[in-house]
ROVO-570181 format. One record per residue (C-alpha): residue number from 1; x, y, z. Coordinates in steps of 0.05 Angstrom, whole numbers, plus 5000, padded with zeros to 4 digits. Layout:
N
{NUM; {X; Y; Z}}
...
***
This chain:
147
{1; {4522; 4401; 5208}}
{2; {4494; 4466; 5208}}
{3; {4557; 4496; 5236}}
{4; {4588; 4472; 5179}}
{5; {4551; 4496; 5128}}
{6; {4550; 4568; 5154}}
{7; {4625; 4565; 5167}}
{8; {4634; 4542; 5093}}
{9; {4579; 4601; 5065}}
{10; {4628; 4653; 5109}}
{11; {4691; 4627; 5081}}
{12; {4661; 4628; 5010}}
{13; {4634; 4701; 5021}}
{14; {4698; 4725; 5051}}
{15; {4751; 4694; 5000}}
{16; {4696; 4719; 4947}}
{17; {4700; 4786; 4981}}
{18; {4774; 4796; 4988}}
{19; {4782; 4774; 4911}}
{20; {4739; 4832; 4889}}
{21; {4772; 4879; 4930}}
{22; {4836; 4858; 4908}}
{23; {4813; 4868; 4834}}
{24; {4776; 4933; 4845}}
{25; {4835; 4970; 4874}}
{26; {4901; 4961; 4844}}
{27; {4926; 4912; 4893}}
{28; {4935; 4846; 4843}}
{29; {4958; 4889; 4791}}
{30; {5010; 4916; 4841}}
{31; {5025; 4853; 4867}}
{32; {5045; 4818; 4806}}
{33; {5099; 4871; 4794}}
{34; {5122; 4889; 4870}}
{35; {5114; 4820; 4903}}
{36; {5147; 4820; 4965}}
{37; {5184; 4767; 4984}}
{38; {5212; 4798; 5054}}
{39; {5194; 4849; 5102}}
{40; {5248; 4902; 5096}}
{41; {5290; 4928; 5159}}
{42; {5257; 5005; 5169}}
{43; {5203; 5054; 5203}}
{44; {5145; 5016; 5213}}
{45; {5066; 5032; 5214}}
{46; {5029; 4983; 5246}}
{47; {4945; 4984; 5238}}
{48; {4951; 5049; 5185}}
{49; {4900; 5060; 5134}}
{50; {4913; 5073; 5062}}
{51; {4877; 5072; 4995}}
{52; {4895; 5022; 4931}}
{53; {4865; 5052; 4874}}
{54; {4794; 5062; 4889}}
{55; {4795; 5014; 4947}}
{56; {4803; 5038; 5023}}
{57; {4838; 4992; 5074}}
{58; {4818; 5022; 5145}}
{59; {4869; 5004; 5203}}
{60; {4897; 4943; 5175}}
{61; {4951; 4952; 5139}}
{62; {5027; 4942; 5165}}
{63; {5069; 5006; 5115}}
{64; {5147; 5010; 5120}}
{65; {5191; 5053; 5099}}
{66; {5257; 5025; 5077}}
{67; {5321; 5039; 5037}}
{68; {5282; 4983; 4990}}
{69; {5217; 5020; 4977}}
{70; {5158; 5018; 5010}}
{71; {5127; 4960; 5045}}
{72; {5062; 4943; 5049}}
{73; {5022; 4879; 5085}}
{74; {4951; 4864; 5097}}
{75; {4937; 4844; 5172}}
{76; {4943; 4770; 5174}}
{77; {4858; 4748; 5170}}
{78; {4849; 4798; 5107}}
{79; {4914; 4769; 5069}}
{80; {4884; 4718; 5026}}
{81; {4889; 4751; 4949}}
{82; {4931; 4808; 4980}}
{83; {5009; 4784; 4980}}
{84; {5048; 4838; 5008}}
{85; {5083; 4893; 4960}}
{86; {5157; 4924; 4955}}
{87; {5144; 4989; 4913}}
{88; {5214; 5008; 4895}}
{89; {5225; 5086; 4900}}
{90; {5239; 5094; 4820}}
{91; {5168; 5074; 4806}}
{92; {5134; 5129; 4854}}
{93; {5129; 5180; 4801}}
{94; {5092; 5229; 4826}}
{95; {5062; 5245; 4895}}
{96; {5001; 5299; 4899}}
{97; {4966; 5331; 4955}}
{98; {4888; 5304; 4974}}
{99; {4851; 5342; 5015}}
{100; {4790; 5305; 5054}}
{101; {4741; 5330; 5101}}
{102; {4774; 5306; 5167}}
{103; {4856; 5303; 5144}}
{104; {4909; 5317; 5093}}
{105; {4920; 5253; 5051}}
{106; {4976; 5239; 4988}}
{107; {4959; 5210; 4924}}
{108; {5023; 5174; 4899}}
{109; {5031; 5150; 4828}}
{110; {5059; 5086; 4803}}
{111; {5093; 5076; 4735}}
{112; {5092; 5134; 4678}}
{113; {5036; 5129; 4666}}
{114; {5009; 5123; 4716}}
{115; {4975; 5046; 4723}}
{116; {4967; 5040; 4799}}
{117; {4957; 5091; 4861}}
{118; {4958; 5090; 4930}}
{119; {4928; 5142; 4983}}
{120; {4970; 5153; 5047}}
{121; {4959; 5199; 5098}}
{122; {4997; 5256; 5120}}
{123; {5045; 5238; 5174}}
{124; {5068; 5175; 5135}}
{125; {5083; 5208; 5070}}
{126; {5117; 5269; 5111}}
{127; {5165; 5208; 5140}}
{128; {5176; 5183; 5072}}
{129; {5197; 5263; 5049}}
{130; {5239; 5258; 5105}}
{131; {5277; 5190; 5088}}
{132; {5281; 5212; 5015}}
{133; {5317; 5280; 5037}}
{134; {5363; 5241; 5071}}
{135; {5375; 5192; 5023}}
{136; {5388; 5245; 4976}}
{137; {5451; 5269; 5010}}
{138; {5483; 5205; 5003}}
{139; {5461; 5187; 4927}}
{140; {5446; 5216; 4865}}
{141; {5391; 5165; 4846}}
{142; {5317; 5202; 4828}}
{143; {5269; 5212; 4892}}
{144; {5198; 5224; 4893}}
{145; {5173; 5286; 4864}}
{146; {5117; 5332; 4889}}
{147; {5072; 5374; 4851}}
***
């Protein structure tokens, strides 16, 4: 009986936990525009870290780069309240340099104005540069900007 209870107080604690989370960064507001319903075909990060808004996510999330936009997924335990997201290239509007004690990190914008952000670190957003450049040569469609 005991058991139970305590298993029931953790579960409560944890749901409670990842709902404030999920409100305190920009995670549900980006999820109820960028909703992903699939996990695009792409280069995948497995275990990456990454901010939403002012909320850090160490070594758990799953990022993909894909002709789509980018992916982004929660490891499986943490997902409750955090559906994964499909930002579309067109609503990356702006992506700025972030230096940090120990590494270089990117600040990329969502919507104009801006209503959402997300933090990536340095090797991730060179490999988006890198699929945007070549996307480039074959379309005339807007990329990411840097400032």
């Amino acid at each position: 009986m005991l058991f139970l209870f305590v298993f029931t107080i953790f579960v409560l604690v944890g749901g409670f936990t990842l709902l404030l989370l999920a409100s305190l960064g920009d995670w549900r507001r980006l999820a109820k525009s960028f909703h992903a319903r699939h996990k695009p075909d792409g280069k995948t990060f497995h275990f990456r870290s990454a901010a939403v808004g002012m909320v850090s996510y160490g070594n758990i999330l799953t990022v993909c780069i894909s002709a789509e936009g980018l992916y982004l997924a929660v490891f499986f335990p943490f997902r409750p309240m955090h559906p994964p997201l499909l930002i579309p290239w067109e609503k990356i509007t702006a992506v700025r340099e972030k230096n940090t004690f120990s590494q270089r990190r990117y600040r990329l914008s969502i919507g104009s104005p801006e209503w959402a952000s997300l933090t990536l670190p340095e090797d991730i957003v060179r490999e988006i540069k890198s699929f945007m450049a070549e996307k480039k040569s074959t379309s005339d469609e807007p990329l990411v900007q840097s400032e």
